[in-house]
C-alpha positions as CSV (number, residue, x, y, z in Angstrom):
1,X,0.0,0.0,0.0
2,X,3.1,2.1,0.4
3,X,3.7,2.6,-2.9
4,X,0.0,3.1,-4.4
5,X,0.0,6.0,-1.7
6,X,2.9,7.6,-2.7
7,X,1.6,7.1,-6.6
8,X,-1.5,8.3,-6.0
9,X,-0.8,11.6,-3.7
10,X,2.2,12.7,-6.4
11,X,-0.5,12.5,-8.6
12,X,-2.8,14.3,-6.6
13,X,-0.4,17.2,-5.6
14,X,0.2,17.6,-9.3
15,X,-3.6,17.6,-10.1
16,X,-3.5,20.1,-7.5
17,X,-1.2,22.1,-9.0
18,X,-2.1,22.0,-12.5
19,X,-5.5,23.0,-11.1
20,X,-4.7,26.0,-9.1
21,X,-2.6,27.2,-12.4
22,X,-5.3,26.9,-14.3
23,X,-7.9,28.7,-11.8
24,X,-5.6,31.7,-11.5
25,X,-4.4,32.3,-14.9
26,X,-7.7,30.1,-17.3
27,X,-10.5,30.3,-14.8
28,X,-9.8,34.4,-13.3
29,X,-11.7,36.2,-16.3
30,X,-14.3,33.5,-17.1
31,X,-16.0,32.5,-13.3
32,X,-17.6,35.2,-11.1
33,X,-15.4,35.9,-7.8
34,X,-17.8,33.5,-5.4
35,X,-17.3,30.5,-8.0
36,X,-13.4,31.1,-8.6
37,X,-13.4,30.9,-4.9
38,X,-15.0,27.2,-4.8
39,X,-12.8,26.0,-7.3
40,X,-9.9,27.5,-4.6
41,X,-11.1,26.1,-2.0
42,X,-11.2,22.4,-3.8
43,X,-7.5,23.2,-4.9
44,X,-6.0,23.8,-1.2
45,X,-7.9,20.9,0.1
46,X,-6.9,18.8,-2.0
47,X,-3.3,19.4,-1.4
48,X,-3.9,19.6,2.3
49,X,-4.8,15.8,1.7
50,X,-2.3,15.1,-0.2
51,X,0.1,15.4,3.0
52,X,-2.7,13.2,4.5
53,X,-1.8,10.5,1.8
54,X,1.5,10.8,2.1
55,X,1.3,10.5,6.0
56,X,-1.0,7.2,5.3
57,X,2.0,6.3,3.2
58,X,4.5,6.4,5.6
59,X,2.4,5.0,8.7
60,X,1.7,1.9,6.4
61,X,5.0,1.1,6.1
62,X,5.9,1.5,10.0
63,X,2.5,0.8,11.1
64,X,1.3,-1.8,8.6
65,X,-2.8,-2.5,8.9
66,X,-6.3,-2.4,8.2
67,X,-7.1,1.3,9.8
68,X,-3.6,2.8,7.8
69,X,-5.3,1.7,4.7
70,X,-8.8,2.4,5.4
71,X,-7.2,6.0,6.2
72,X,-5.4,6.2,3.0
73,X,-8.4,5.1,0.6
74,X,-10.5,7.8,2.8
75,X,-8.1,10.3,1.5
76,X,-8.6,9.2,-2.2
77,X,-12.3,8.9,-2.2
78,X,-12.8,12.5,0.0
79,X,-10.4,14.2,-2.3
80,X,-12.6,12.7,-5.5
81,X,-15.7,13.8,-3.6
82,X,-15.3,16.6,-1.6
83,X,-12.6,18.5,-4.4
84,X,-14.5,16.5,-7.6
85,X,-17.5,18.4,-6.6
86,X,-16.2,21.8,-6.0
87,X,-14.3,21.8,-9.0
88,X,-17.9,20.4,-11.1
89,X,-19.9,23.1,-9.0
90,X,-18.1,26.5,-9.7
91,X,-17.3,24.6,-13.6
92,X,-21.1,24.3,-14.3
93,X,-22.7,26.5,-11.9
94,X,-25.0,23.5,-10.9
95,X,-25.7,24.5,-7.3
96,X,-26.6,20.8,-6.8
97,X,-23.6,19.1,-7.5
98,X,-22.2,20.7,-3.7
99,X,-25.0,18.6,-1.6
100,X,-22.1,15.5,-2.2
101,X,-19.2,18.3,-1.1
102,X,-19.6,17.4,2.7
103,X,-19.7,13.3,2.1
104,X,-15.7,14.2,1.2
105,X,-15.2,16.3,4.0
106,X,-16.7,13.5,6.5
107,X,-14.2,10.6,4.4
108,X,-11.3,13.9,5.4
109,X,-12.5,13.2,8.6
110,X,-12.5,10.1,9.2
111,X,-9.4,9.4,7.5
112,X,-7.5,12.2,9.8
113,X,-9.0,10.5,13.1
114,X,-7.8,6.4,11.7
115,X,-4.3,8.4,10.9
116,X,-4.3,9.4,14.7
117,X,-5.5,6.1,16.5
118,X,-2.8,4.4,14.3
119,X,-0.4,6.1,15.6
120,X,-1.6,6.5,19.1
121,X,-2.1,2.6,19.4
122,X,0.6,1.3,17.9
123,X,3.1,-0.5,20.7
């Protein structure tokens, strides 16, 4: 699981980045100042999580078990989620598509709190 998690936040972070390029310099003239601030707000959490992955990356490898991966795949699926559906909502303007936004957030959550007890039960 090591691995996948370092694969998968490296590309994360540069999804990240690619995305925040393209909201500054692509997205600044088209979206309206409340929507360019969504899409913002789906960059920086998404690279906040991709420390999260990477910590899940590391603590696999000391810390080897179920809750260290369950942490890590929470990371994946929240950033898909919670980020996905910012970046689809201040896109298309479909007010809807943020009702899933706080599903992510809760997988952020839950991810951050396995993360801890990990590392707080491990002997």
């Amino acid at each position: 699981m090591t691995r996948l998690f370092f694969i998968l936040a490296a590309a994360s972070g540069f999804i990240a980045v690619a995305a925040g390029a393209f909201g500054a310099h692509a997205l600044k003239a088209r979206l309206t100042p409340e929507m360019l601030a969504i899409f913002e707000t789906g960059v920086r959490y998404q690279m906040f999580h991709v420390v999260g992955l990477l910590a899940a990356a590391c603590a696999a490898e000391r810390w080897p078990g179920r809750a260290v991966n369950v942490a890590g795949w929470c990371f994946v699926a929240g950033t898909l989620i919670f980020s996905g559906s910012l970046y689809a909502l201040a896109l298309t303007g479909v007010r809807a598509l943020g009702a899933v936004t706080p599903a992510g957030g809760v997988l952020f959550l839950v991810g951050w709190l396995l993360l801890g007890r990990v590392a707080w039960r491990w002997r």
